[in-house]
C-alpha positions as CSV (number, residue, x, y, z in Angstrom):
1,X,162.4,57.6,114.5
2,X,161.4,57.3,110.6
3,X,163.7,60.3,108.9
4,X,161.3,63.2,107.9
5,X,159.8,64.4,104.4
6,X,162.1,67.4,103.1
7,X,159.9,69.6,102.1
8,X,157.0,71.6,105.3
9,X,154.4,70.2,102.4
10,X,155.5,66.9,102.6
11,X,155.7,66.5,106.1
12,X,152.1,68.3,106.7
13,X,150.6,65.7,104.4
14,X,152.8,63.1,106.3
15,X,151.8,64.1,110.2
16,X,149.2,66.6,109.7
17,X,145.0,66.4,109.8
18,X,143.5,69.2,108.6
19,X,140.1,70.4,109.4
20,X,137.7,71.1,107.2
21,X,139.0,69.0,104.5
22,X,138.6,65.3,102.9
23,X,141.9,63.9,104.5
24,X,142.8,61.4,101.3
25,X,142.3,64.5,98.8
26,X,144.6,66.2,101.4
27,X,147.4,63.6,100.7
28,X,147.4,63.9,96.8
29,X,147.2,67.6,96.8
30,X,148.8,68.4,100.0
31,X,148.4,72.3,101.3
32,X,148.7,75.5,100.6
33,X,151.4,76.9,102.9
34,X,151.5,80.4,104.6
35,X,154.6,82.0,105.5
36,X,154.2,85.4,106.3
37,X,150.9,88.3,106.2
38,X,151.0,92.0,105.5
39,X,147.7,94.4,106.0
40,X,145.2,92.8,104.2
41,X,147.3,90.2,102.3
42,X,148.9,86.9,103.4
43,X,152.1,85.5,101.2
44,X,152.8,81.3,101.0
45,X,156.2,79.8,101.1
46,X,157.3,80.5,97.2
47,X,156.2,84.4,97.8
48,X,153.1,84.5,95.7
49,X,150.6,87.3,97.4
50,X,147.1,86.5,97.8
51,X,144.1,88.8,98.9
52,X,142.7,87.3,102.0
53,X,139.5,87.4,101.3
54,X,137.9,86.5,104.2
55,X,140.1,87.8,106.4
56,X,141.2,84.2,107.9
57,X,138.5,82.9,109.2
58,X,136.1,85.4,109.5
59,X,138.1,87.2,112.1
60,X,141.5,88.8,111.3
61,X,139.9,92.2,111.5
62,X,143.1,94.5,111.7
63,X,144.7,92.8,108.9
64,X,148.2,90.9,109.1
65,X,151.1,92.2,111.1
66,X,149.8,94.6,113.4
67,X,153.2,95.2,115.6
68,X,150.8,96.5,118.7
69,X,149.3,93.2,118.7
70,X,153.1,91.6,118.9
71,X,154.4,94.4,120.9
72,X,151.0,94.0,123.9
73,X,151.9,90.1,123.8
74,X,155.8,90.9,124.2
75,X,155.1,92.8,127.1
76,X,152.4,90.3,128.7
77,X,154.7,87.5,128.0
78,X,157.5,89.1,130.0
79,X,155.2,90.3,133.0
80,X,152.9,87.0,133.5
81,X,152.9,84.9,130.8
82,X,150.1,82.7,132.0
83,X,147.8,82.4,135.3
84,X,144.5,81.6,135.7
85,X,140.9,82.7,136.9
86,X,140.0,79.5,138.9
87,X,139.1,79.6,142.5
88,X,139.2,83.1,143.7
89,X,142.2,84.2,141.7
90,X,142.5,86.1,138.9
91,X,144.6,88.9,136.9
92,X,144.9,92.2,135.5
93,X,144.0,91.6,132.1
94,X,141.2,89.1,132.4
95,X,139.7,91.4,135.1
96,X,139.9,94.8,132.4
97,X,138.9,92.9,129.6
98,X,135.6,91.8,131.5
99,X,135.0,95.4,132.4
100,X,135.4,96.6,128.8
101,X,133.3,94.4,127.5
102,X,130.4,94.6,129.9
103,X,130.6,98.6,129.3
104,X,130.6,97.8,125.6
105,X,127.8,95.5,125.6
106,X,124.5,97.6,123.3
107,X,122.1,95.6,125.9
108,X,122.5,95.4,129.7
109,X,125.1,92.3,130.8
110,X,126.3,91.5,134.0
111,X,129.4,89.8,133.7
112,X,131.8,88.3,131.5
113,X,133.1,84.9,131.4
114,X,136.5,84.0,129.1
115,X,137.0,80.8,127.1
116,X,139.3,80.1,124.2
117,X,137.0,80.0,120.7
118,X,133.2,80.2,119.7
119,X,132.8,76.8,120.0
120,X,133.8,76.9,123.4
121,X,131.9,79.8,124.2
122,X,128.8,78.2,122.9
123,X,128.8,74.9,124.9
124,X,129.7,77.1,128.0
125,X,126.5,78.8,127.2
126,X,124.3,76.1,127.5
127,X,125.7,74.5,130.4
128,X,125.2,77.9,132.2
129,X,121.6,77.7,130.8
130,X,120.9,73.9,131.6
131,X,122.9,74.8,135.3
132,X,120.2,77.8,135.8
133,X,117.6,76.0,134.6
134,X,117.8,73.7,137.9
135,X,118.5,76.6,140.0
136,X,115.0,77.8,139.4
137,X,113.7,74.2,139.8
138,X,112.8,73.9,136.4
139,X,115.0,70.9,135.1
140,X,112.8,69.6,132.7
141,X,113.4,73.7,130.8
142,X,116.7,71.9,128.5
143,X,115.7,71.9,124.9
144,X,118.2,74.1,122.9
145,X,116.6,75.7,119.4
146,X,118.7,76.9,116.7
147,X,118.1,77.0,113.2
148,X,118.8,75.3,109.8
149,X,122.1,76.2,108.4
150,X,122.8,77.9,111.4
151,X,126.9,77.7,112.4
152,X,127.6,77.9,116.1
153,X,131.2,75.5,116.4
154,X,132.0,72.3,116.1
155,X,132.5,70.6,119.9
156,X,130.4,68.2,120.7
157,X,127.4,70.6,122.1
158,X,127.8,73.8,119.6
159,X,127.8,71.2,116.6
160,X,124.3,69.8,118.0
161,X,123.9,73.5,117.3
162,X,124.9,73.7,114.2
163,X,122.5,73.1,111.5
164,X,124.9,71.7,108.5
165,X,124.3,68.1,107.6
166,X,128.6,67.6,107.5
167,X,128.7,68.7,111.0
168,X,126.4,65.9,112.3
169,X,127.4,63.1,109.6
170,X,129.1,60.2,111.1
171,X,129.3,62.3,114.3
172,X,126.5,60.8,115.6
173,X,124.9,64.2,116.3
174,X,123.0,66.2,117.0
175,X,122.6,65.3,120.7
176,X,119.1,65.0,121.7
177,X,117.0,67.9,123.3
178,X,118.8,70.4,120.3
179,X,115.8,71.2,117.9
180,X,116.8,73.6,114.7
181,X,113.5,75.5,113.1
182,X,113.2,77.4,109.4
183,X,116.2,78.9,108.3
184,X,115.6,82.3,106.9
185,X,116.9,82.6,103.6
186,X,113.8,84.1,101.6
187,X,115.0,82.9,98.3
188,X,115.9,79.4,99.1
189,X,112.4,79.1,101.7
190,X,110.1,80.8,100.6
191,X,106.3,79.7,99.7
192,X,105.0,80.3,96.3
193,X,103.6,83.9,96.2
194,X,105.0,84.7,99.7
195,X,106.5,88.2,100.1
196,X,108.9,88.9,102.0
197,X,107.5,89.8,105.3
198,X,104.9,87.0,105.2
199,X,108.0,84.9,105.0
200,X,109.6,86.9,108.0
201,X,106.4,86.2,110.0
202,X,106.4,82.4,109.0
203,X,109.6,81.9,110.4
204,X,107.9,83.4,114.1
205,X,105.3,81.3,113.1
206,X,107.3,78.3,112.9
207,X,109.2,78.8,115.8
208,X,106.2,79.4,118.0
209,X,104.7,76.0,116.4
210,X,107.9,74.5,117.5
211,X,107.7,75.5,120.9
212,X,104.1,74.6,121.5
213,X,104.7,71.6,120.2
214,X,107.6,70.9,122.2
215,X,105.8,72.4,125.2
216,X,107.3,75.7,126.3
217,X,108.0,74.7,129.6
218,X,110.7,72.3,127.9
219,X,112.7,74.9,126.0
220,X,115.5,76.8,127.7
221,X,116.8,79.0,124.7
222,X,117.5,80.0,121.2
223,X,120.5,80.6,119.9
224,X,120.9,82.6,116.2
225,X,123.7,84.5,115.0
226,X,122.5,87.9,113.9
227,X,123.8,87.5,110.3
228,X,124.2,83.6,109.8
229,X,128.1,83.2,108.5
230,X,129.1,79.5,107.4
231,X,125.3,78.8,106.6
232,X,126.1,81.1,103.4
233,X,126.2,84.7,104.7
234,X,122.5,84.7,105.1
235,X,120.9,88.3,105.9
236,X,117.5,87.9,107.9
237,X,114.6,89.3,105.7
238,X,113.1,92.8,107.1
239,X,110.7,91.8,109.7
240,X,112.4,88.6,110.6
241,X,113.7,89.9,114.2
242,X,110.7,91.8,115.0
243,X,108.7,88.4,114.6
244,X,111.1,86.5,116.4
245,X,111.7,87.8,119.7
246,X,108.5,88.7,120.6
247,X,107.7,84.9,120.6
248,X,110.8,84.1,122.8
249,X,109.6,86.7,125.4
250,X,106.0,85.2,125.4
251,X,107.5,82.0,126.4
252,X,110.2,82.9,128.8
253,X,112.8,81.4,126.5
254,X,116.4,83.0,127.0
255,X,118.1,84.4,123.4
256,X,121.7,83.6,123.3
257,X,123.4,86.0,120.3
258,X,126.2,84.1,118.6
259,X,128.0,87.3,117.9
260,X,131.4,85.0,116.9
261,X,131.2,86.5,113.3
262,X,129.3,90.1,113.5
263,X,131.6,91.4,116.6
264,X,132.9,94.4,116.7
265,X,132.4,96.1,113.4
266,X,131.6,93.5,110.6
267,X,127.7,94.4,110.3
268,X,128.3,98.3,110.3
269,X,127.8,98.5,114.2
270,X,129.6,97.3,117.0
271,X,127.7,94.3,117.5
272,X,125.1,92.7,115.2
273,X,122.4,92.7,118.0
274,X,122.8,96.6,117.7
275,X,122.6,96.2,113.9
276,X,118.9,94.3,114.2
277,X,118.1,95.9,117.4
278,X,118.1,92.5,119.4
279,X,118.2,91.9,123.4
280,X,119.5,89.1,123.7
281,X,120.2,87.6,127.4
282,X,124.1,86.2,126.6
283,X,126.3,87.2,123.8
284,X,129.4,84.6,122.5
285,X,132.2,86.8,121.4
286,X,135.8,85.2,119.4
287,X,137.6,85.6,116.3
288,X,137.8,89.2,116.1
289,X,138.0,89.8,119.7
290,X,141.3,89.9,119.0
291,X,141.6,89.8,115.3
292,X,142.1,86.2,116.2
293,X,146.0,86.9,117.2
294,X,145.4,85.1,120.2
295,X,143.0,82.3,121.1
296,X,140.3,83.9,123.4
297,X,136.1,84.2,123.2
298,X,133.9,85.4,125.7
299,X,130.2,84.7,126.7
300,X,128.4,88.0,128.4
301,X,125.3,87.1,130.4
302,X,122.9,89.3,132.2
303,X,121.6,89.5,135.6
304,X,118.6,87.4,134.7
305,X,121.2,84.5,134.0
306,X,123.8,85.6,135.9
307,X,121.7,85.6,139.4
308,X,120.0,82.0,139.6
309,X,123.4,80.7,138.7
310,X,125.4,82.1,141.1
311,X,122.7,81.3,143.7
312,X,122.8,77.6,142.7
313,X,126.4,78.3,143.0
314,X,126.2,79.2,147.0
315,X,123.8,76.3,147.7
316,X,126.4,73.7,146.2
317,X,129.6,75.3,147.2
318,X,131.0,75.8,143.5
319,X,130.3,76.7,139.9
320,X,132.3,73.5,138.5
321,X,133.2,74.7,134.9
322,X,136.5,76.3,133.7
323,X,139.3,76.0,131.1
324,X,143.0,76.5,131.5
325,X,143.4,78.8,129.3
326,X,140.0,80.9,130.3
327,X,141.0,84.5,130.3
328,X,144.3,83.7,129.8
329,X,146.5,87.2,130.5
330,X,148.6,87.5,126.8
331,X,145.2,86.6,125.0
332,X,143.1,89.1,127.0
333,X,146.1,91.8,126.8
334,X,146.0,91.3,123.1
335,X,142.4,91.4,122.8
336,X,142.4,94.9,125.1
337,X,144.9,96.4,122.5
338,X,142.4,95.0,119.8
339,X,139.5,97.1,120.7
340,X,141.8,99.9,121.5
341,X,142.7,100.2,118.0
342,X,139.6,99.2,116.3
343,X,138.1,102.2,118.7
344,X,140.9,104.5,118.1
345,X,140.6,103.8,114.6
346,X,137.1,104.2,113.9
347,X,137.1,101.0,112.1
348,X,133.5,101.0,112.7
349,X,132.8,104.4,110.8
350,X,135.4,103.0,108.5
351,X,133.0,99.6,107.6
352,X,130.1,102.2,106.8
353,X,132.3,104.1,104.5
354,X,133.5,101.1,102.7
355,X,130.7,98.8,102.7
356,X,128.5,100.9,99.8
357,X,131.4,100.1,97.5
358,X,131.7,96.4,98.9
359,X,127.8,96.0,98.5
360,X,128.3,97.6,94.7
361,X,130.7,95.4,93.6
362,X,129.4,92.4,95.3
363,X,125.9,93.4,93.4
364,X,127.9,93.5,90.2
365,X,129.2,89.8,90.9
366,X,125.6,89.0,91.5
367,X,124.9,89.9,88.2
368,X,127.2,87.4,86.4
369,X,125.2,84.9,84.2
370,X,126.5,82.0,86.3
371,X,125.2,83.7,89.3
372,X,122.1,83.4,91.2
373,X,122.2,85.5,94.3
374,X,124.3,88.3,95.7
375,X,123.4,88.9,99.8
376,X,125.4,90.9,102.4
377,X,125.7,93.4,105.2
378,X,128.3,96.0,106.5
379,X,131.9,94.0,105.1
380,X,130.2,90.3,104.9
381,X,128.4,89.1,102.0
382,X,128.4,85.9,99.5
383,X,127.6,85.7,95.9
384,X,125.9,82.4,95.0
385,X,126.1,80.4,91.4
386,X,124.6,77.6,89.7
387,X,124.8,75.9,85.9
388,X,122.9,73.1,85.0
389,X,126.1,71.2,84.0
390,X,127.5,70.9,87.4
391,X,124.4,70.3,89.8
392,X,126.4,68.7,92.5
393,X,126.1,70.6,95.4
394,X,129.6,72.7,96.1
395,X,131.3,71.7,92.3
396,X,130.5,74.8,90.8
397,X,131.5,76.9,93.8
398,X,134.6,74.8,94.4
399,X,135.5,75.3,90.7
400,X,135.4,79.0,91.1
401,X,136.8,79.2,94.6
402,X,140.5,77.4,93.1
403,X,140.1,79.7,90.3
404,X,140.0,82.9,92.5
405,X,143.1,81.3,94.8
406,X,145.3,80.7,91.5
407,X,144.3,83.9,90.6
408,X,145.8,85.8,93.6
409,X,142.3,85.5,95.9
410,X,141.2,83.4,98.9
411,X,137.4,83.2,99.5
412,X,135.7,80.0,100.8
413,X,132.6,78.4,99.3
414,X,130.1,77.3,101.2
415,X,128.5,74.8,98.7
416,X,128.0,77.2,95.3
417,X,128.0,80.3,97.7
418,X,131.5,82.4,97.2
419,X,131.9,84.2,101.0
420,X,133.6,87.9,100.9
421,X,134.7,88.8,104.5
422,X,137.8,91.4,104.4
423,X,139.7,92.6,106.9
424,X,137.9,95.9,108.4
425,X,140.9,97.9,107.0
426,X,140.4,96.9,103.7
427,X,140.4,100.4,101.5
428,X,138.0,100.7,98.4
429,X,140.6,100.6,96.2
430,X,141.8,96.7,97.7
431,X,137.7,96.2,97.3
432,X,137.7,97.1,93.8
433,X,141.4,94.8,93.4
434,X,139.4,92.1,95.6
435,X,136.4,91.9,93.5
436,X,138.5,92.1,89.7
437,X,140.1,89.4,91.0
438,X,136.9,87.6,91.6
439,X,135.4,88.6,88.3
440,X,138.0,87.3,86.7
441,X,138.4,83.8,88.4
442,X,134.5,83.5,87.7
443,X,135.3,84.1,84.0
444,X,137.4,81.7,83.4
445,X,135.2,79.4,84.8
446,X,132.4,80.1,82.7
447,X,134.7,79.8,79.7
448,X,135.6,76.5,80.9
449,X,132.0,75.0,81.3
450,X,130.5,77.4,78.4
């Protein structure tokens, strides 16, 4: 065996790949190591504290170092520290986390079924849709829709999903039968002259076209995340849900809410599909589930899924899907302590109190000259920037997004687009700290560029 690099930076570049990230870049600058986290802040291996801006990845919604978390996966781990739910067994946890979530659910579900992130979740969702399609004899009903810039994973089904260009590139994706219709950003999409609710109503229109064009006796479902996330925190224009799911219904097309991002508090409401009023037939759930502590995501599916499939289930003798770590009993204890505290806590009421003093100084960000656009909801939003000096895609907001890190901030750009995404126990006064931070970095990047 080749001795090892001395320093944890050395031997991540040496043995580690990264996701996310241009693996040569990743070997001259190597990483940015985390050692420890605390409430709303994270600290890296030489003790410099940072603001974690987007509370992980979208999901650490009780902060860092929440002992209950520990203390529920202590306690799991010493009572039955793994089984599984395959062929008629099951445990306690998985079998109370199903029942909280159904009774949580703003629309009527069914059941619950446990897999291990969004990605997973998504890809379970469609074989469940493609399995009941052919329960009701309809097996040419496959096509998936989803929608430009839409983010729904990255396995080999949910990045079909997708609709980034660097999720398909050199992937050889999307898969065929995945179709992706008008994303709707208003500023980016609109028409000359088109207000904002003709937009909204184009986007129905477009689908619709889509579908007839398709044939709607092709197209088994549409998946949309209420407030699109790693597309570039893109709000739907008023209208645009109103439009939309009308159209579905007329066509008998199944709505699949990818809730990965607005679960459980981060719109203002439990769920996003209460936030826009949606009915969606399934629901993916992750990230923070259980403030992602432990790996664990969830579809929820109504009866009008639910039934055909476990028909076609009895007239084959097995529903043959499943993970090992599906409902997996310290991941499902953690995630029941989860939404005890965010419950407990209010942390819902908590994200209406805070969020007019996010959206305030978010607004104020928007307002920079280097800025073009300020969007969000609830304790989500992006600010987005552009100068004529750098107009490759992602420079200027990569410029800005090391500026904010050195400066004691981590955000994530999504091309030019800064993203804000908190923990849900972020006070107003970490906002205000949050967002001077971010003024700041951006200053210092318009002085460099003038």
């Amino acid at each position: 065996m080749k001795p090892l690099p001395n320093s944890i930076e050395a031997r991540d570049v040496a043995y580690h790949l990264h996701s996310y990230t241009d693996a040569r870049k990743h070997e001259e600058a190597g990483p940015l190591i985390m050692e420890r986290g605390e409430g709303i802040h994270v600290y890296d291996n030489n003790g410099k504290r940072y603001i974690e801006g987007m509370a992980g990845l979208w999901s650490v919604a009780l902060g860092f170092g929440e002992k209950r978390l520990a203390d529920a996966a202590m306690r799991q781990m010493e009572k039955l520290p793994y089984y599984h739910t395959f062929t008629h067994k099951g445990h306690g946890p998985s079998a109370e986390l199903a029942e909280k979530l159904v009774s949580m659910a703003p629309v009527p579900m069914s059941k619950a079924y446990f897999t291990n992130s969004g990605s997973e979740a998504n890809d379970t969702a469609i074989k469940l849709i493609w399995y009941r399609s052919n329960a009701l004899d309809q097996p040419q009903r496959k096509k998936i829709i989803s929608r430009v810039k839409g983010y729904h994973g990255v396995t080999l089904a949910a990045a079909s999903l997708t609709g980034l260009p660097n999720n398909h590139r050199s992937f050889d994706l999307p898969m065929d039968g995945v179709l992706h219709t008008t994303c709707p950003h208003y500023r980016t999409m609109k028409k000359d002259g088109e207000s904002e609710a003709d937009f909204a109503s184009r986007c129905a229109a477009d689908l619709e076209e889509m579908i007839v064009r398709e044939g709607p006796e092709t197209i088994a479902a549409f998946f949309a995340e209420p407030v699109m996330g790693a597309g570039g925190v893109i709000v739907p224009p008023q209208g645009y849900w109103e439009a939309v799911q009308p159209v579905l219904k007329k066509h008998g097309i199944l709505f699949v809410a990818d809730e990965v991002i607005c679960g459980f508090g981060r719109t203002g409401r439990m769920f996003g599909t209460e936030t826009f009023n949606l009915e969606p037939d399934i629901m993916t759930l992750s990230k923070q589930l259980s403030s992602s502590y432990m790996p664990i995501s969830a579809l929820l599916v109504n009866e009008n899924v639910y039934g055909p499939v476990a028909d076609e289930s009895a007239r084959i003798g097995v529903w043959g899907h499943g993970y090992t770590g599906s409902g997996h009993p310290v991941a499902a204890a953690v995630a029941l302590e989860n939404l005890k505290i965010i419950e407990e806590r209010d942390l819902v009421a908590h994200v209406q109190a805070i969020s007019p003093r996010f959206m305030e100084r978010l607004n104020q960000l928007g307002a920079h000259g280097l800025a073009v656009e300020a969007r969000g909801i609830g304790l989500i939003g992006a600010v987005e920037f552009a100068h004529e000096s750098l107009p490759n895609a992602g420079a200027l907001g990569g410029r800005i997004n090391k500026a904010m890190q050195e400066r004691g901030l981590i955000s994530r750009n999504m091309g030019d687009a800064l993203a804000f995404c908190p923990p849900l126990i972020i006070l107003e006064k970490q906002v205000d700290e949050m967002f001077d931070l971010a003024e700041a970095a951006v200053a210092d990047v318009a002085g460099e560029i003038g």
